[in-house]
C-alpha positions, 0 to 999 in steps of 0.5 A: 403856400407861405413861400410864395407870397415872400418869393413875390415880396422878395421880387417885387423889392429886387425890382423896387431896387432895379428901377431907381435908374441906378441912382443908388450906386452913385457917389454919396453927397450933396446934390445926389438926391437932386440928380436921382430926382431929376434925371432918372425919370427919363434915363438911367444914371449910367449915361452921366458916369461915362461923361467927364465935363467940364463945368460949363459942359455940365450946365450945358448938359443940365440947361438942355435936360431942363429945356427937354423938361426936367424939373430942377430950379436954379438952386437944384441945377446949381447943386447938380452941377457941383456934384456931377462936376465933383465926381464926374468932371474931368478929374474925377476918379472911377468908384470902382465898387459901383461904376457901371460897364460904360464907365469902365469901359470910355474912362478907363479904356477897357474893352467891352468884353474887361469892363462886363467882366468886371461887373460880373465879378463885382456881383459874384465876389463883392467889392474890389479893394484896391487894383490888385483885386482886379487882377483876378478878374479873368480875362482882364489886361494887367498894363491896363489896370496899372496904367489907370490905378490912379483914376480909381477909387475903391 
């Protein structure tokens, strides 16, 4: 009977992982937190890392979130701002090893059915090292891969 409660335990920290809104797989650095903070409580990260803004377009995303009722003082929403700007702006690159299907899927223009198998193998095989490693995800389009290499990091 010794399993189960650790089963339970084992359960119970799966979802404790699930349920950050999938702020964990987001870029390390300044201002993360912030955004884990703020803007889980009513929405999953995923909708942000399938956005490339402008700066201005950032403040206005973060303004309307804290007119909607998102806690942020002004230095948080300035900190929020440069991070979102520095990984989701509209240079930013893909992180191949933690973007969600949406991300793969309205940046780099894989279809749905490429960007869920992607994600599928990810979970199955660990991380891709570079391009090529995406190639072996089957059904996945080569002319793509190699058309969008430079906007992915891994």
């Amino acid at each position: 009977m010794l399993g189960f409660p650790l089963l339970l335990a084992a359960v119970a920290a799966a979802f404790a992982l699930a349920d950050d809104g999938g702020a964990s797989l987001l870029p390390d650095g300044p201002g993360k937190e912030i955004i884990a903070k703020a803007c889980t409580e009513c929405h999953s990260v995923d909708r942000m890392r399938g956005l490339r803004l402008s700066k201005d377009d950032w403040w206005d995303k973060i303004n309307d979130m804290v007119d909607r009722g998102a806690k942020a003082t002004d230095q948080e929403s300035e900190a929020m701002v440069d991070y979102l700007v520095r990984n989701f702006g509209k240079e930013s690159k893909v992180w191949v090893n933690t973007a969600p299907m949406v991300e793969f899927k309205s940046v780099l223009g894989f279809t749905v059915h490429e960007s869920e198998a992607v994600v599928a193998y990810r979970q199955a095989n660990g991380k891709f090292t570079g391009p090529a490693d995406l190639l072996k995800v089957p059904g996945i389009d080569p002319k793509k891969v190699d058309a969008k290499k430079d906007f992915m990091l891994f």
